[in-house]
C-alpha positions in Angstrom: 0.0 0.0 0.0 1.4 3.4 -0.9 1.4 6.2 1.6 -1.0 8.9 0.0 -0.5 12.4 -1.2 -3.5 13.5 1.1 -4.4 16.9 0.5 -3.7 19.1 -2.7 -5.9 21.9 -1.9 -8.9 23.5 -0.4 -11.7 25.7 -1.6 -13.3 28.0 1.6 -16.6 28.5 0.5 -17.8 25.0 0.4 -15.5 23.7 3.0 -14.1 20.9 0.2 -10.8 19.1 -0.1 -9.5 17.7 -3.2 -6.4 14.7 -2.2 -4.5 12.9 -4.2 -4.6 14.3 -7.3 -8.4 14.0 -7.9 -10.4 17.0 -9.8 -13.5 18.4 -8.3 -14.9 16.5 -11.3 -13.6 13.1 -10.8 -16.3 12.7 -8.1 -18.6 12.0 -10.8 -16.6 10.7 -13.1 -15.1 7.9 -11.4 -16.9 5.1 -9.2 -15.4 6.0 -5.4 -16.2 4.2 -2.3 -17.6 6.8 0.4 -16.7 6.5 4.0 -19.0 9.5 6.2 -17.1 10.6 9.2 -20.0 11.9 12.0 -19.1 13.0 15.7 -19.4 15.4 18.7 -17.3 16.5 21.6 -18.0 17.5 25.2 -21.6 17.1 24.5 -22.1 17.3 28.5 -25.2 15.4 29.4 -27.1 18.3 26.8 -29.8 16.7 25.5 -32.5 19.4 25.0 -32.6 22.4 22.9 -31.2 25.5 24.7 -33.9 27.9 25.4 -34.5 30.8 23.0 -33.6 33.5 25.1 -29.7 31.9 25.5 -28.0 34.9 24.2 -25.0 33.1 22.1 -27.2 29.5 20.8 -30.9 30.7 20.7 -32.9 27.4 20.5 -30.1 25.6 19.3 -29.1 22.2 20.1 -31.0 18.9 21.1 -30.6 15.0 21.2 -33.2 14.3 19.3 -32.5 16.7 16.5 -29.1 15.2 16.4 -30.5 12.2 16.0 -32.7 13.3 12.6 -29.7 14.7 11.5 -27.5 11.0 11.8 -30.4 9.1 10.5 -30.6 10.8 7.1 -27.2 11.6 6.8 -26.7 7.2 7.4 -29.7 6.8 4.8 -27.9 8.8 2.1 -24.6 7.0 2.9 -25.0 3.6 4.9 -21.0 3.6 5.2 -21.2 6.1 8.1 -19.8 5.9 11.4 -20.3 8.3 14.7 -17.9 9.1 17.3 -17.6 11.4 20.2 -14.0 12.4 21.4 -15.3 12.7 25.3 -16.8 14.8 27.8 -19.9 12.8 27.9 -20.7 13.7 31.7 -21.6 16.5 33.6 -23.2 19.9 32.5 -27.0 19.8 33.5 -29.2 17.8 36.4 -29.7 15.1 34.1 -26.1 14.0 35.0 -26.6 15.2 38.8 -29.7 13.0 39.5 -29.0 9.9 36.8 -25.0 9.8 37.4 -24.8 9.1 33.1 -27.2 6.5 32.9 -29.1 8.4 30.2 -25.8 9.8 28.2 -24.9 6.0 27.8 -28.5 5.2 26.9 -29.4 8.3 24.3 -26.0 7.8 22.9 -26.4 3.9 22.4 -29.7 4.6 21.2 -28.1 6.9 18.2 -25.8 3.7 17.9 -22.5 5.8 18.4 -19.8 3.6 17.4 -17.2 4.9 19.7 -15.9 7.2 22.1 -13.0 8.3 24.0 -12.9 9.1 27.5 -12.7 13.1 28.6 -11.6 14.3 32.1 -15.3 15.2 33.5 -16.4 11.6 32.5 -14.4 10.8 35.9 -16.5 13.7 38.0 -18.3 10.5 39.6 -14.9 8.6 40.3 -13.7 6.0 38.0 -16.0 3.6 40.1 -18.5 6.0 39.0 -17.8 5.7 35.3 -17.7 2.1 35.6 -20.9 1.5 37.5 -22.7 3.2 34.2 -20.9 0.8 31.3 -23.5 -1.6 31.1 -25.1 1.2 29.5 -23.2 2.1 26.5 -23.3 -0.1 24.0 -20.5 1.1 22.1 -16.4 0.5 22.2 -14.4 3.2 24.7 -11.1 3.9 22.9 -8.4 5.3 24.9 -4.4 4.9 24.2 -2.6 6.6 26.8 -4.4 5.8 30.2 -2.8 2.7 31.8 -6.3 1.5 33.9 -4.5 -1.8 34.7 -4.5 -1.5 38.6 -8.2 -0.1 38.3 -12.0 -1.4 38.3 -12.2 0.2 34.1 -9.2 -2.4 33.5 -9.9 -4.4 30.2 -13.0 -2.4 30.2 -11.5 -0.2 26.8 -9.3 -0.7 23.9 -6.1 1.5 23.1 -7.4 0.9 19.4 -10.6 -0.5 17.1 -10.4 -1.7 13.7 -13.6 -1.1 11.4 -14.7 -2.5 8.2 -17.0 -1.0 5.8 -17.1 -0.5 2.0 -14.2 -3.3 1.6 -11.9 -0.7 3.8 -10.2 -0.8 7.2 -10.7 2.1 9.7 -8.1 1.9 12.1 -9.4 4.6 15.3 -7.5 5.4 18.8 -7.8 7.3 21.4 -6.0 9.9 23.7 -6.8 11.4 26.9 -5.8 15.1 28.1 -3.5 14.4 31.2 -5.8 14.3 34.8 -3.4 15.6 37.5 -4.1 19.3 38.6 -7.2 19.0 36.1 -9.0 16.3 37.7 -9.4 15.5 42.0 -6.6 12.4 42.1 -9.0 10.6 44.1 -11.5 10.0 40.9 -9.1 9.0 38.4 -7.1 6.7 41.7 -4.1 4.6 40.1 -5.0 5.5 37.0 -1.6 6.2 34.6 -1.6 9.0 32.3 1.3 8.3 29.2 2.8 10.5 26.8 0.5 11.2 24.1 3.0 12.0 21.5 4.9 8.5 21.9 1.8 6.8 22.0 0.0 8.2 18.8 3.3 7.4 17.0 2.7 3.6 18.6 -0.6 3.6 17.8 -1.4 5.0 13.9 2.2 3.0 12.9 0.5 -0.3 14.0 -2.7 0.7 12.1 -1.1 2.0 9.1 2.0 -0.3 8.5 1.3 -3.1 10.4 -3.1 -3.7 10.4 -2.7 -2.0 7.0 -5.5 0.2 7.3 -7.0 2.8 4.7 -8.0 5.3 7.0 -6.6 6.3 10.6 -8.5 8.6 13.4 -7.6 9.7 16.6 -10.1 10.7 18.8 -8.5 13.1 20.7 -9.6 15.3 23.8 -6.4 16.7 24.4 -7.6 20.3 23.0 -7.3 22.3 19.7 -4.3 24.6 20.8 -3.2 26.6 24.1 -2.6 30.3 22.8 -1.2 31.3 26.0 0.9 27.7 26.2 1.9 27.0 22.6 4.5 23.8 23.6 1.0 22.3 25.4 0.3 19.2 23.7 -2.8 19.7 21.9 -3.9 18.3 18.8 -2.5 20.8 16.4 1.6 20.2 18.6 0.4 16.4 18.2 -0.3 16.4 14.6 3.2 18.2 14.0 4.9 15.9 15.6 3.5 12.6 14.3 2.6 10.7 11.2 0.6 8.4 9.6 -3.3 9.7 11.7 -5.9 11.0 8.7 -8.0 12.4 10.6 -8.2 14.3 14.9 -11.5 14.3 15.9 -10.9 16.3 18.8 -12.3 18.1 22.0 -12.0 19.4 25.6 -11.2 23.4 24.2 -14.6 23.6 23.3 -13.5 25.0 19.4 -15.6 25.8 16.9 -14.3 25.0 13.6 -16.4 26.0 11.0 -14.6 23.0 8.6 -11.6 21.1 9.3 -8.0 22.3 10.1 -5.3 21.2 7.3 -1.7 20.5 9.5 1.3 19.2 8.0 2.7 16.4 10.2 6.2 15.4 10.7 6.6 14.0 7.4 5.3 17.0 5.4 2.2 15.4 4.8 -1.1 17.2 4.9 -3.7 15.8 7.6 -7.4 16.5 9.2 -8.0 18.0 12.8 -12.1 18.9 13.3 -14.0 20.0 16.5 -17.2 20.7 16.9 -17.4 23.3 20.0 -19.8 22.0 23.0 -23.3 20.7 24.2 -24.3 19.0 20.9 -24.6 22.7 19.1 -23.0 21.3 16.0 -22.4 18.2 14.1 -18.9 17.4 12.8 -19.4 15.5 9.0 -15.9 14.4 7.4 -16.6 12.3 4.1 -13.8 10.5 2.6 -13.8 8.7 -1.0 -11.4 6.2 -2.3 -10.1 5.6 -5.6 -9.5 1.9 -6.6 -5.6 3.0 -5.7 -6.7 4.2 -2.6 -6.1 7.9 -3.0 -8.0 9.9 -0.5 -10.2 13.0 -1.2 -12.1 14.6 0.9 -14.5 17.0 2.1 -15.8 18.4 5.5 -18.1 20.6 7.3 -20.0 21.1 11.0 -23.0 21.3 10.9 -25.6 23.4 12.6 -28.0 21.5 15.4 
């Protein structure tokens, strides 16, 4: 498999990326397989539209408008997956009074795929998380937290592998680091490991060794620290690794009107999106394959 020249340019107004060579044209020229990229971050136990007097999001938002939204979009394109990159918990009463017992539910019921873990899933205590897994009836991806000496131990997966369209999706996940962030005694012997080292680990065993198509990192380390540039965040982490496709990201709360093109450390071109908070938006990332397995793509967030 040959690595691929991923992105060759951009056009603003309709938020659309052109990779590997492909015209605008070739979309309906040639036959492509379609992969549709769907997720959320820090979505914090919001599940109904804010009110109409909200000053910034007037009537915006909802669960159940979400869920519209993923049902057609997976009608038009049955190769879809969702994600969330964490921050499920904590926000509104709903998580006071049910502990996340209906965040696991809703989500499960708009059969999220995956997620990774953010620091305010652990404002219960990691016993707290744990009692509420029987819930979610979808895969917890997270790399870089060692839970081995822990009640969540064997209870997620550093990475998944997905099949759809004939394709592999190779997706992992990375934590934003809990001490000073997070009370020590929620997270307890939990290990936090160096995200850098293990994204490098992680998208070189999908790429080279799982041979996979497509690689995504669901990431809630945060966009980028103005005020703390050498933070890791996920535009640091992008420069300094290869081989990841795509960040979902979260935990800054960002609103990226389309994704962010980085070049990572091998001068390739890559994908960061985040879709700010509360279920507001709706990240969409569609990627199409050419028999060689050049990569275009397009991407947008869209509007709850």
């Amino acid at each position: 498999m040959k690595r691929r020249d991923f992105i060759k340019k951009t056009t603003v107004s309709g938020a659309f990326l052109t990779l590997g060579g492909l015209s605008l044209s070739s979309f309906q020229e040639e036959k492509l397989k379609h992969i549709t990229i769907l997720h959320t971050n820090d979505t914090h136990s919001h599940f109904e539209p804010l009110k109409a007097t909200n000053h910034s999001f007037p009537g915006r938002g909802g669960i159940a408008r979400r869920a519209a939204l993923v049902d057609k979009i997976r009608k038009e394109n049955p190769n879809t997956f969702l994600f969330d990159a964490g921050d499920i918990f904590q926000g509104t009463p709903y998580f006071n009074f049910f502990g996340g017992e209906v965040e696991f539910k809703l989500m499960s019921k708009l059969r999220y795929d995956a997620s990774t873990i953010g620091n305010h899933d652990f404002d219960n205590g990691i016993d707290g998380l744990f009692k509420q897994l029987p819930h979610a009836k979808f895969d917890f991806i997270i790399a870089n937290y060692d839970f081995s000496n822990t009640v969540m131990d064997g209870k997620t997966s550093p990475y998944k592998i997905y099949h759809k369209a004939g394709l592999k999706i190779g997706v992992f996940g990375l934590g934003v680091g809990l001490e000073g962030l997070v009370d020590s005694g929620n997270y307890k012997e939990t290990k936090y490991l160096d995200p850098v080292g293990i994204a490098q680990d992680m998208s070189r065993i999908l790429k080279e060794e799982k041979y996979c198509d497509l690689v995504i990192c669901l990431s809630h380390l945060g966009y980028y620290y103005k005020r703390n540039p050498d933070k890791i965040s996920d535009l640091t982490l992008a420069k300094q690794t290869q081989n990841i496709d795509l960040i979902i990201g979260g935990h800054t709360h960002t609103f990226l009107p389309k994704p962010t093109i980085v070049k990572n450390s091998a001068g390739e071109n890559m994908l960061i999106n985040q879709v700010g908070k509360w279920g507001l938006n709706l990240g969409r990332v569609d990627f199409y394959f050419d028999d060689a397995r050049n990569i275009s793509a397009k991407g947008k967030s869209i509007i709850v």
